[in-house]
C-alpha positions as CSV (number, residue, x, y, z in Angstrom):
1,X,25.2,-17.0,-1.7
2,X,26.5,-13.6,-2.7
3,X,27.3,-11.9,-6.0
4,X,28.2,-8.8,-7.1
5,X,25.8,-6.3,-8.5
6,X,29.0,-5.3,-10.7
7,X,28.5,-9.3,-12.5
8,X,24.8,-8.7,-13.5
9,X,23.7,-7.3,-16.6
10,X,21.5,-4.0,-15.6
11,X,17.9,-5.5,-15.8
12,X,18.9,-8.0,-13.5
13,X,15.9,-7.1,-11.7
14,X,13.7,-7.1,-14.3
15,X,14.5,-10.5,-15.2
16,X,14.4,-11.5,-11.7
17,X,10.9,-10.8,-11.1
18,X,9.7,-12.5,-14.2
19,X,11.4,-15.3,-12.9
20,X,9.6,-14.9,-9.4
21,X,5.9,-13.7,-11.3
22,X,5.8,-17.9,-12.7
23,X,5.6,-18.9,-9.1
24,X,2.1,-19.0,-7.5
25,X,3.7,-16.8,-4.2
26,X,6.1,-13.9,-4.6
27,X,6.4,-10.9,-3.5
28,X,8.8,-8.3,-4.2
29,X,9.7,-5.3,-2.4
30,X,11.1,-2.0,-4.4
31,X,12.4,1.1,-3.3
32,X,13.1,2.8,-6.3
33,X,16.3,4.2,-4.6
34,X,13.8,6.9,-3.3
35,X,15.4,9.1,-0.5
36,X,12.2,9.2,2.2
37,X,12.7,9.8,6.0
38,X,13.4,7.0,8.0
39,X,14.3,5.0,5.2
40,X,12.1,3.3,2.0
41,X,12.0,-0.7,2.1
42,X,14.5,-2.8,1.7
43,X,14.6,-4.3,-2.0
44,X,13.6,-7.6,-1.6
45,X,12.2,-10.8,-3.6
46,X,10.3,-13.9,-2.3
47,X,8.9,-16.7,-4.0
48,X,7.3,-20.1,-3.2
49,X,6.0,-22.9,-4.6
50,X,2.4,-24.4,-5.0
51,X,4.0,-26.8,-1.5
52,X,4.6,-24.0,0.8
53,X,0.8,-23.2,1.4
54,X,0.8,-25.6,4.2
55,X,2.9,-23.5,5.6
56,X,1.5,-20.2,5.2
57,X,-0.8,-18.3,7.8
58,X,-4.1,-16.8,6.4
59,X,-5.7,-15.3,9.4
60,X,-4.8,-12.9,12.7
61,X,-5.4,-16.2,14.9
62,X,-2.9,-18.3,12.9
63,X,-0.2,-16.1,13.2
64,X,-0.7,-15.5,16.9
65,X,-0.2,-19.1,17.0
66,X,2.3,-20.1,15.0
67,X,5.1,-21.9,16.7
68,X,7.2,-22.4,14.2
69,X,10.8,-21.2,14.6
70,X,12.0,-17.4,13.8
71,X,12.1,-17.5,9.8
72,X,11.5,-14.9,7.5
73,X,8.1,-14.3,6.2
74,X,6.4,-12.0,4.0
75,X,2.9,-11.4,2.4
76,X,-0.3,-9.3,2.4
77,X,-3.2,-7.9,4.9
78,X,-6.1,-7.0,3.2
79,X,-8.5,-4.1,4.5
80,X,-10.8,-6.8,5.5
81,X,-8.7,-7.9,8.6
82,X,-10.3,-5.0,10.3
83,X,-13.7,-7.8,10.6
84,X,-11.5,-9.8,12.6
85,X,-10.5,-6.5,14.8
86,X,-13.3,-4.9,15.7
87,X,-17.2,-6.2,15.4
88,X,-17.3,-5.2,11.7
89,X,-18.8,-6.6,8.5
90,X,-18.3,-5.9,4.5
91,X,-20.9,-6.8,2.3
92,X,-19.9,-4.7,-0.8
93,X,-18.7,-6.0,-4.2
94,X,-15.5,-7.8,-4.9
95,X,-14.6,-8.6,-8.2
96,X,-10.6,-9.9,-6.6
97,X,-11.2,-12.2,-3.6
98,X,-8.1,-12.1,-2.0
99,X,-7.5,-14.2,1.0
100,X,-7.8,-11.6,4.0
101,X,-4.4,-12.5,4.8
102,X,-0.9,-14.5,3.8
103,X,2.2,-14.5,5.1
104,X,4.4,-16.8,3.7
105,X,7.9,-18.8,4.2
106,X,10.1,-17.9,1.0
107,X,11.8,-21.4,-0.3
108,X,14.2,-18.9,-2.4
109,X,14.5,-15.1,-1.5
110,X,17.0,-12.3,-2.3
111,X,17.9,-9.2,-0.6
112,X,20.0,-6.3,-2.6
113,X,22.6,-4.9,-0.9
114,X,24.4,-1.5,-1.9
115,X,26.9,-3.6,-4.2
116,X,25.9,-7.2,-4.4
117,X,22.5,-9.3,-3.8
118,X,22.3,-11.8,-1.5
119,X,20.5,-15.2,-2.7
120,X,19.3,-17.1,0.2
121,X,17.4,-20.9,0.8
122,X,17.1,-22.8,-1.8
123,X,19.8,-21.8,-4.1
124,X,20.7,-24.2,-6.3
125,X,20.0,-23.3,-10.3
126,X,18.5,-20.0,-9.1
127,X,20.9,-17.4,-10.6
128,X,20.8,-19.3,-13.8
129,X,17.3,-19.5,-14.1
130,X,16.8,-15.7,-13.6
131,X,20.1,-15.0,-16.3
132,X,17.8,-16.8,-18.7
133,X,14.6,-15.3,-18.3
134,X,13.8,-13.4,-21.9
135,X,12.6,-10.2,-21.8
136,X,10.0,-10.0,-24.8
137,X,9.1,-6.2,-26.1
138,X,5.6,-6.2,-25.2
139,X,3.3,-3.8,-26.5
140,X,1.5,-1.2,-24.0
141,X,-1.4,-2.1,-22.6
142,X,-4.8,-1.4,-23.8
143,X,-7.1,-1.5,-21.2
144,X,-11.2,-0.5,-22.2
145,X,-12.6,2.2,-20.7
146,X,-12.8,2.0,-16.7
147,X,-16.4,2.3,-14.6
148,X,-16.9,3.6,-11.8
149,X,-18.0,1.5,-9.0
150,X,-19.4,4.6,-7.6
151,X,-20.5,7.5,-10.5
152,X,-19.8,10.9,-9.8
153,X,-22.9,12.1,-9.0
154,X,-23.3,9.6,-6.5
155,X,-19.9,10.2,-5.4
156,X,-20.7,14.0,-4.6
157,X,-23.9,13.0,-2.8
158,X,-21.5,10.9,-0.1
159,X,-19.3,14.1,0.6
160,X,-22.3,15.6,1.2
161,X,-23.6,13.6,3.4
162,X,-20.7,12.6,4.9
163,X,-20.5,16.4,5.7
164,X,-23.9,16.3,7.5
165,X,-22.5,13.1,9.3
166,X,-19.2,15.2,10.7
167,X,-21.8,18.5,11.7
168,X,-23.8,15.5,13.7
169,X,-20.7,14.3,15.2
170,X,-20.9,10.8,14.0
171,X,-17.1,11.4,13.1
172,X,-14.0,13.9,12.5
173,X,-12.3,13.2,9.0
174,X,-13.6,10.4,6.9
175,X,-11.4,8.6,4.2
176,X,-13.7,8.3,1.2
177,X,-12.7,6.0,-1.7
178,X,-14.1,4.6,-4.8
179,X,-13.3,1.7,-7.5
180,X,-12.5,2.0,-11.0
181,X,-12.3,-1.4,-13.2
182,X,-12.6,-2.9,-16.3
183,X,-13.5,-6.5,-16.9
184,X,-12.0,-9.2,-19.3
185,X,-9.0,-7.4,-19.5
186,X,-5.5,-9.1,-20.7
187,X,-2.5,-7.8,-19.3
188,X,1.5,-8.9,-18.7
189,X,1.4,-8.3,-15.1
190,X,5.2,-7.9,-14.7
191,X,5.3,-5.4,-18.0
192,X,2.5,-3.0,-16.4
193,X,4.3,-3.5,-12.9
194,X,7.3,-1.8,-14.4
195,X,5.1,0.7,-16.2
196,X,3.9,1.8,-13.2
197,X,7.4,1.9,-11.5
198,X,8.8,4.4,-14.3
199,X,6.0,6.8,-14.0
200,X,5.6,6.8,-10.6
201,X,9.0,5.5,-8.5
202,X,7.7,5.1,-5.0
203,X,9.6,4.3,-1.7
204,X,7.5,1.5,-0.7
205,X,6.2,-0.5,-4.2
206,X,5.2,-4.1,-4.4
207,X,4.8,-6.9,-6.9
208,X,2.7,-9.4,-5.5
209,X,1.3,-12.7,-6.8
210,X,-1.2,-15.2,-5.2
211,X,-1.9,-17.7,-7.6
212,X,-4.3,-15.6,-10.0
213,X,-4.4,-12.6,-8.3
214,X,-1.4,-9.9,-8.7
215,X,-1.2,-6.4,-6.8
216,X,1.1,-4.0,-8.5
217,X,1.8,-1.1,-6.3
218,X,3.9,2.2,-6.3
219,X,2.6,3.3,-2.9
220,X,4.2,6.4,-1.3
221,X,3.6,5.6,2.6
222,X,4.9,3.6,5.5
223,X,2.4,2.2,7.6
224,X,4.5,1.0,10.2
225,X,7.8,-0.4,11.3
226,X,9.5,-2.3,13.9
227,X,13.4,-1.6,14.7
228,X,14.0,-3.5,18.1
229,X,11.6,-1.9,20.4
230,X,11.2,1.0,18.3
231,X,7.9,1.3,16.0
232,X,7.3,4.1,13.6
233,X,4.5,5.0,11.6
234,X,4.2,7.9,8.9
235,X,0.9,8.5,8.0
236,X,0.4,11.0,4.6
237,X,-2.6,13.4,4.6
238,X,-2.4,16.1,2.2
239,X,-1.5,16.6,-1.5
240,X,-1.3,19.5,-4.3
241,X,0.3,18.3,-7.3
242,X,3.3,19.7,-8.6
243,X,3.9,22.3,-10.6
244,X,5.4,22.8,-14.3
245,X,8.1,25.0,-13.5
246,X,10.4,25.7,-10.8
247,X,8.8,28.6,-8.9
248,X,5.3,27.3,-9.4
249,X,6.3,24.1,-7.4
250,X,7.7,26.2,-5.1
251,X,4.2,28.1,-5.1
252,X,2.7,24.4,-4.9
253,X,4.6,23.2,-2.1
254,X,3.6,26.6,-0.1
255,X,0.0,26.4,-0.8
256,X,0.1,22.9,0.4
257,X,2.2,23.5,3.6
258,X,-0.2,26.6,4.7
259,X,-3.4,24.6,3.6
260,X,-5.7,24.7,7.0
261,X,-7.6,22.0,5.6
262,X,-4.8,19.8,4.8
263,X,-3.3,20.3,7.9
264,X,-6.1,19.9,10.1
265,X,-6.6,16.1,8.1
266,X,-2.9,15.3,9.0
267,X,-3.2,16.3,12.8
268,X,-6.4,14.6,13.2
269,X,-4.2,11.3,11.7
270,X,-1.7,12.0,14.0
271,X,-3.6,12.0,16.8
272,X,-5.2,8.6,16.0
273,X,-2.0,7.3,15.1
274,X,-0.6,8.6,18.1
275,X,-3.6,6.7,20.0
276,X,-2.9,3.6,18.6
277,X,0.6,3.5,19.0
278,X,0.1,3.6,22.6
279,X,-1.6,0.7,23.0
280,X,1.4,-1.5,22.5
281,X,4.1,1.1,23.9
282,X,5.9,2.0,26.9
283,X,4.1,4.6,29.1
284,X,5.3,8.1,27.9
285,X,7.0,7.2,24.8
286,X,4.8,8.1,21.6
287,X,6.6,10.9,20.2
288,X,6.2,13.0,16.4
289,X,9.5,13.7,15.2
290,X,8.4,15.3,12.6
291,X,4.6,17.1,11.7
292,X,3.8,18.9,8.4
293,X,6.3,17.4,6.2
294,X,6.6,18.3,3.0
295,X,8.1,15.5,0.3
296,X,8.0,15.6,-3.5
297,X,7.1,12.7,-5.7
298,X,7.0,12.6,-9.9
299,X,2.7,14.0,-9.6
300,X,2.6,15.4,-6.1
301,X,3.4,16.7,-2.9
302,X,2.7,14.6,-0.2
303,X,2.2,16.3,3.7
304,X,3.9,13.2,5.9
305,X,4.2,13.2,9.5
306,X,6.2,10.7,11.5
307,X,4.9,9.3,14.7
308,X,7.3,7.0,17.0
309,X,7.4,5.5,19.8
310,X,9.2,2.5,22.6
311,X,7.1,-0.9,22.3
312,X,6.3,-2.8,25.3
313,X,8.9,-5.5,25.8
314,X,6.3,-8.2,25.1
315,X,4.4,-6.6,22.3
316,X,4.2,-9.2,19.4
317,X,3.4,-8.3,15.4
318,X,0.0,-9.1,16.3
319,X,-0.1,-6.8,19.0
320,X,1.0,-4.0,16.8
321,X,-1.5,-5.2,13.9
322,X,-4.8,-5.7,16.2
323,X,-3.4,-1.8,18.0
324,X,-3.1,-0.2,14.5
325,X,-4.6,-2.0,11.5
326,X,-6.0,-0.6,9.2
327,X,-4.4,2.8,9.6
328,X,-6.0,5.5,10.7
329,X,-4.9,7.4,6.9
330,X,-7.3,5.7,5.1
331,X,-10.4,4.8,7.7
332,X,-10.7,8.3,9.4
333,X,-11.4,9.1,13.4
334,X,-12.7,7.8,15.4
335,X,-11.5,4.6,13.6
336,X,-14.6,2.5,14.1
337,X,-17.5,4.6,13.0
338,X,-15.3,6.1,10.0
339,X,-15.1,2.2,9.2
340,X,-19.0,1.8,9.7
341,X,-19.9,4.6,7.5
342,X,-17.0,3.9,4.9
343,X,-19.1,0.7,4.4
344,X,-22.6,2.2,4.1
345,X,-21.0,4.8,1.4
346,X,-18.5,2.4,-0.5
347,X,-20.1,0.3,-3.4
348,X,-16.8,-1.9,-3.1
349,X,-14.6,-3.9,-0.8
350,X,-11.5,-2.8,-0.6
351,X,-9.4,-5.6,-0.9
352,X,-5.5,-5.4,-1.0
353,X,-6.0,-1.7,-1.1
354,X,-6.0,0.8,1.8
355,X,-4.4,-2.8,3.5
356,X,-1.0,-3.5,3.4
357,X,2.0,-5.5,2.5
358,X,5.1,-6.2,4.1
359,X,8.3,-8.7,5.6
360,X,9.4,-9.7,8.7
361,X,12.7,-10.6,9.8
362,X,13.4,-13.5,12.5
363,X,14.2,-11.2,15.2
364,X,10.5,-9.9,14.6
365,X,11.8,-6.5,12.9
366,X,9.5,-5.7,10.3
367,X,8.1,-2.7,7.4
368,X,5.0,-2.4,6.4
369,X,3.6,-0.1,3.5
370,X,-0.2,1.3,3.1
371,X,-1.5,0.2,-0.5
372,X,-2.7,3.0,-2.3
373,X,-1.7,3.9,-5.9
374,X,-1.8,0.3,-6.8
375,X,-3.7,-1.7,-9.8
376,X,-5.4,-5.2,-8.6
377,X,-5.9,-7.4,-11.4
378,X,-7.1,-11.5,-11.5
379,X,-5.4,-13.2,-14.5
380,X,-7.9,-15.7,-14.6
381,X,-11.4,-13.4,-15.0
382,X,-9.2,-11.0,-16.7
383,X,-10.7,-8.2,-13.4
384,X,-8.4,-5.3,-13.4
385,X,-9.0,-2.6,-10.5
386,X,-8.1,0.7,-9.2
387,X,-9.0,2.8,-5.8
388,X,-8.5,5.9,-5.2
389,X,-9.5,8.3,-2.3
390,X,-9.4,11.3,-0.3
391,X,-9.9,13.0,3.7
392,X,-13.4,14.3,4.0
393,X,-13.7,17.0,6.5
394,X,-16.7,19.2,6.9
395,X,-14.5,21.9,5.3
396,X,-14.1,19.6,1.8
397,X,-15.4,21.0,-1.7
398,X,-17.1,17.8,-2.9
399,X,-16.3,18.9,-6.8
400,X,-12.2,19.7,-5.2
401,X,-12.0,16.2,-3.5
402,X,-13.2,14.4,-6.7
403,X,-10.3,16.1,-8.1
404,X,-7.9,15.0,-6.0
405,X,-8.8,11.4,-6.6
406,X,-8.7,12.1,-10.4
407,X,-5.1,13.3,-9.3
408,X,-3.9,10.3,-7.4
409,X,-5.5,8.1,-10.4
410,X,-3.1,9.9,-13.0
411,X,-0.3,7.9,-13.1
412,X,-2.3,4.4,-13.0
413,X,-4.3,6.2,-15.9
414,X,-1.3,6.6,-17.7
415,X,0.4,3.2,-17.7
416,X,-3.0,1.5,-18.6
417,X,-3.3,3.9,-21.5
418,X,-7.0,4.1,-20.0
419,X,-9.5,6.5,-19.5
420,X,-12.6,6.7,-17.1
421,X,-16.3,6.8,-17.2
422,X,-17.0,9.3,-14.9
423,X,-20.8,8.6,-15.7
């Protein structure tokens, strides 16, 4: 079925994912119209009912093995996938329990087209059901103060040490991250979700529900994609915030651009993204388009780099997944140890964050995003969550990388109407 943006009232969209947030699987894909190299995602809603678990595929293994013909899926990887990659463990707190990974089947899912949305499977009723979803003015959120899973003091202690652990040669560049979160909390998911999408558009958002557990996300970065043989990954590493005026972003955007620190985190990246490219590519075909790019978003500059490269005729998703996951952006190099030591230092699993979520077409095209700027929250404990993070190098200012993940946290901070313990 298709219909014409031109007969939908304008928060068609809004009243389509309340429609999608009452089942217990959806996911929806935003782009916020955001003009990004290569392309944001595709707009995109999924739902399913309570039924379609059978169908769904919760594990690396399972979807190696399904056999099921070409349909359209989409769903989550959580950080934790990397225990089924490598020989690694987490033991650290987790207040969300997420499977460590669904893909699902859609019974009903719509694609947005320049002019028109396409409705497809189970159509009947559909359009009418999301025409009369009400749209009640809900109050902002009040969320309590947020803890720290890891207090400050603490938190500089780690880039210290993590500094002795680069002199010693245990690793490069490691991706340090720490939990805020609040407990008990009540919250309209959908409300906060498009909250967060007005202060902070991003080319690669998510709404996500799995029964109690929702991830709202505003992520700026591509993890990777598949077009035909062609994969693509664009990892970010580096970020100044923006300035107030006209000629002090432009002052912004040149500090950030001649940054030696910056820089050397997003070659590093692009190395090991380059690495793990080419273990699912054609001999001689990993190339970077582009290195050092500069792209504004509403807080920040963002340094993004694209890496590409010719996949081997019979390289599957989870070839490119077991190659690539998680991405290199948020472990560190080498990937391994940076993953070892980012579980001695951490006080929290990771979850959804610094994982991923994503669609893939029949044909086995696919886009995948890295979660980061995203709140997780579990409806039924009332668990509300935040992570953010930074690239430790042995150059990094413990007191200036703290900073930074203040910085990322400012637009979450904002929609929650929150403020953090940094005790």
């Amino acid at each position: 079925m298709l219909v014409s943006l031109a007969d939908l009232p304008a928060d068609f969209r809004w009243r389509a994912v309340q429609w999608a947030a009452q089942f217990p699987h959806c996911a929806y894909f935003e782009s916020n119209d955001a003009a990004y190299p290569e392309g944001p995602f595709r707009r995109i809603l999924a739902v399913a009912s309570a039924q379609a678990q059978a169908q769904a595929v919760e594990s690396l293994a399972a979807l190696e093995a399904d056999t099921s013909p070409a349909v359209f899926r989409c769903g989550f990887i959580t950080y934790d996938v990397k225990n089924n990659i490598e020989a690694l463990s987490s033991h650290n707190a987790d207040g969300m329990g997420w499977p460590r990974l669904h893909f699902f089947a859609p019974e009903t899912w719509l694609c947005w087209r320049e002019d028109a949305v396409e409705v497809h499977g189970a159509t009947a009723g559909v359009l009418a059901q999301i025409l009369a979803q009400l749209l009640p003015a809900t109050p902002a959120p009040h969320v309590p103060v947020l803890r720290p899973r890891l207090p400050r003091a603490e938190y500089l202690r780690a880039v210290e040490a993590i500094r002795t652990d680069i002199l010693n040669g245990e690793v490069y560049e490691l991706n340090l991250c720490q939990e805020f979160y609040a407990e008990q909390v009540s919250l309209n998911p959908v409300d906060v979700f498009w909250r967060l999408m007005a202060a902070s558009p991003a080319p690669f958002a998510g709404f996500v529900r799995w029964h109690d557990r929702f991830l709202l996300c505003a992520s700026p970065e591509r993890f990777v994609a598949r077009r035909g043989q062609r994969l693509l990954s664009q990892p970010i590493k580096g970020t100044i915030r923006r300035g107030a005026t006209p000629a002090e972003d432009e002052q912004q955007r040149n500090a950030l651009l001649h940054d030696e620190k910056e820089r050397a985190e997003n070659l590093m990246i692009v190395d090991l993204v380059r690495n793990d490219l080419a273990r699912v590519a054609q001999t001689g075909t990993v190339r970077v388009p582009e290195l050092f790019g500069l792209y504004p978003f509403r807080h920040l500059w963002q340094m993004i780099s694209t890496v590409e490269a010719t996949a081997r005729p019979d390289a599957t998703l989870v070839d490119v997944l077991r190659a690539a996951f998680p991405m290199g952006s948020m472990t560190g190099a080498p990937k391994i140890r940076a993953m070892q030591l980012i579980e001695h230092y951490e006080n929290a699993r990771r979850g959804l964050y610094s994982g991923s979520i994503g669609y893939v077409w029949p044909n086995g095209d696919c886009d995948f995003n890295v979660v980061i700027r995203s709140l997780q929250y579990r409806q039924d404990t009332g668990y509300l969550s935040f992570q953010v993070g930074s690239a430790i190098t042995f150059d990094s200012d413990p007191e200036r990388e703290y900073e930074e993940c203040l910085l990322k946290a400012k637009a979450l901070l904002e929609v929650l109407g929150a403020t953090i313990n940094e005790q």
